[in-house]
Backbone as CSV, one residue per row, in Angstrom:
resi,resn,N_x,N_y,N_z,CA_x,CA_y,CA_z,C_x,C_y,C_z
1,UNK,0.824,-1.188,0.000,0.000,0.000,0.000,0.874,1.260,0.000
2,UNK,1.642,1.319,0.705,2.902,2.382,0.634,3.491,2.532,-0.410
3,UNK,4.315,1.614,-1.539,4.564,1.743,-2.261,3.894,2.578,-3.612
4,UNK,2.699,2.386,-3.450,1.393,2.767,-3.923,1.389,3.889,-4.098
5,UNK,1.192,4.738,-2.849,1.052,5.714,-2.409,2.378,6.312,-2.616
6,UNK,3.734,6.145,-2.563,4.939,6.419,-3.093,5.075,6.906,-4.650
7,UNK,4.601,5.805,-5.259,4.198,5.571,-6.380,3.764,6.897,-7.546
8,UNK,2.195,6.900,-6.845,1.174,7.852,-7.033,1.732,9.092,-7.022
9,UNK,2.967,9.947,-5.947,2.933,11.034,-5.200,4.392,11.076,-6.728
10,UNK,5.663,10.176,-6.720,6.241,10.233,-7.848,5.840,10.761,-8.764
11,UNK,4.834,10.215,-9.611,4.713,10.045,-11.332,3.540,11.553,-10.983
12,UNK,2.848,11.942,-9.645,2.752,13.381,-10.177,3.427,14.345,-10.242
13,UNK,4.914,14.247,-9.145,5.706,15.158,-9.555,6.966,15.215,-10.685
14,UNK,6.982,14.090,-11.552,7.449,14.035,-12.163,7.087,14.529,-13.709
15,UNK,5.571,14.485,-13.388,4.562,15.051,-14.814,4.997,16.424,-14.669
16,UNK,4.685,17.413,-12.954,4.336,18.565,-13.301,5.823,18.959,-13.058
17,UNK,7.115,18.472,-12.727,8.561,18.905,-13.056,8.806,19.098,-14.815
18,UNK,8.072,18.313,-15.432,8.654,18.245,-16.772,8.135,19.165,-17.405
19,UNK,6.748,19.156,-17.516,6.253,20.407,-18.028,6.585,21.512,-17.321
20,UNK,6.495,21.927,-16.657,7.537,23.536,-15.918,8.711,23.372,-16.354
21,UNK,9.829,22.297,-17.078,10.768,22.320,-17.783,10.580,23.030,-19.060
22,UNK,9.889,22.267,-19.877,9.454,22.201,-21.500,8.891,23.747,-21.163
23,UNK,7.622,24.110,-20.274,7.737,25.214,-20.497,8.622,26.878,-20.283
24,UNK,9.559,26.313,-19.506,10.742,27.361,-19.506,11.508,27.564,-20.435
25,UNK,11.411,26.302,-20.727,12.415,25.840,-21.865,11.986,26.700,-23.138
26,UNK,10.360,26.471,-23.456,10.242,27.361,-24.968,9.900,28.640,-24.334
27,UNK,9.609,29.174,-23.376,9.688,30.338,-23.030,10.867,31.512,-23.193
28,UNK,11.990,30.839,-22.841,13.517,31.454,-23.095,13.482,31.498,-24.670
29,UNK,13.026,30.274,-25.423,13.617,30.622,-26.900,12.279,31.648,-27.491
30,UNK,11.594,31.745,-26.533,10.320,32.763,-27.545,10.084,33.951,-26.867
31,UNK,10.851,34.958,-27.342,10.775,36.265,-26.680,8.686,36.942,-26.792
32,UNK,8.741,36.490,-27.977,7.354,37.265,-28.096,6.362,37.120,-27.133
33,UNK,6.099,35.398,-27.427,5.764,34.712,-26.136,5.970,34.978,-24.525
34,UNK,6.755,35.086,-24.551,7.846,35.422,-23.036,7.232,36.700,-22.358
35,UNK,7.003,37.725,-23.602,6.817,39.124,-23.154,4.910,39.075,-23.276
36,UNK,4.071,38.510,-24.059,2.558,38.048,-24.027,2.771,37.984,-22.326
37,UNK,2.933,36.697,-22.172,2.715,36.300,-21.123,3.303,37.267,-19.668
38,UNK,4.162,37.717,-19.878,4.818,38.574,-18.554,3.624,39.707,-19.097
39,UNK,2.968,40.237,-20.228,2.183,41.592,-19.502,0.931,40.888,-19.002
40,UNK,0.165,39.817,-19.673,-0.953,39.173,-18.905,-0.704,38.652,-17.103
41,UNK,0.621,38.636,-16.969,0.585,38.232,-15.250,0.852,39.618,-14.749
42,UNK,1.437,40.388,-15.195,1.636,42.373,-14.594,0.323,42.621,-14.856
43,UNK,-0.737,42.753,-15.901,-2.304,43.165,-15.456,-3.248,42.208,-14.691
44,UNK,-2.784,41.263,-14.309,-3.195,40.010,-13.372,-2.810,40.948,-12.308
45,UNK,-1.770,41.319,-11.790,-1.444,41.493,-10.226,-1.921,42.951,-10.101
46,UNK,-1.824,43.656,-10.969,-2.412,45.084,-11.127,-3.671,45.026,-10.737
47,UNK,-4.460,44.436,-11.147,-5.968,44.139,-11.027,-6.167,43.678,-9.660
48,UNK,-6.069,42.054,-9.099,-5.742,41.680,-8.364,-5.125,41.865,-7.072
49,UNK,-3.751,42.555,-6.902,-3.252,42.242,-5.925,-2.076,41.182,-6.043
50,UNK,-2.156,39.729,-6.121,-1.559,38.928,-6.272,-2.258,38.277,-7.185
51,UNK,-1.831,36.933,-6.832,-1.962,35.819,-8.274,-2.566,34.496,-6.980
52,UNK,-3.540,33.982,-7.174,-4.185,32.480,-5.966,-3.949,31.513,-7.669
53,UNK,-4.476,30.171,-7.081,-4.804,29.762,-7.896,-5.969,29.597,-8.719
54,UNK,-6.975,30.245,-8.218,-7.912,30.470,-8.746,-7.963,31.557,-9.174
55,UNK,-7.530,32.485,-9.272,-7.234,33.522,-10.084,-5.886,33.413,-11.372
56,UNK,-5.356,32.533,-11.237,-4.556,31.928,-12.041,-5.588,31.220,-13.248
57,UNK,-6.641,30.583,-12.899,-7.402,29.650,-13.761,-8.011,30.492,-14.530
58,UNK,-8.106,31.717,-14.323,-8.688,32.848,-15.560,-8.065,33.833,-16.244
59,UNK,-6.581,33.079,-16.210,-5.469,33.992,-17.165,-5.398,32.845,-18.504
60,UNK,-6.343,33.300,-19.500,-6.012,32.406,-21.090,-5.042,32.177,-21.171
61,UNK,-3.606,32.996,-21.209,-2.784,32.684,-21.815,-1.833,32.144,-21.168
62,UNK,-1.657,31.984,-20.142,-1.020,31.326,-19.117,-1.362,29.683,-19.420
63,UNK,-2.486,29.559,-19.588,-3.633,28.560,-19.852,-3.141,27.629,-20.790
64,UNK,-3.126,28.520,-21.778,-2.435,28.086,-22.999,-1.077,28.024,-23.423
65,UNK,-0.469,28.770,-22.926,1.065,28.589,-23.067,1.224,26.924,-21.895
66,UNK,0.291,26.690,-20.785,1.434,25.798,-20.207,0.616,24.277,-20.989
67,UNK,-1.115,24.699,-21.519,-1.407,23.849,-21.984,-0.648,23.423,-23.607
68,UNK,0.235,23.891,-24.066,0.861,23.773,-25.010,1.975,23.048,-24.897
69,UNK,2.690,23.142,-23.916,3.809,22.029,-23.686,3.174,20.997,-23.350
């Protein structure tokens, strides 16, 4: 059962390490991209205050840039 549970807790941080890779990764080679996304999180916190995660879930492009890797 432990192993299991070992298991389980692995292969999710290993999903969401890789993609936060891949997406740094094309982030650095895509300036355009790079700069989209940095003004959508500066009028995120402008608006806002900070960034929750649920206020995270209604930035498109965030959305889409990490749903893209």
């Amino acid at each position: 059962m432990a192993s299991h549970a070992i298991s389980f807790f692995l292969d999710g941080f290993i999903t969401s390490s890789v993609v936060l890779s891949f997406t740094l990764y094309e982030l650095a080679k895509n300036k355009r991209v790079q700069d989209k996304l940095r003004t959508e999180i500066r009028e995120t916190i402008a608006k806002h205050g900070r960034i929750t995660f649920e206020i995270a879930q209604e930035m498109p492009y965030l959305e889409q840039v990490v749903s893209e890797n």
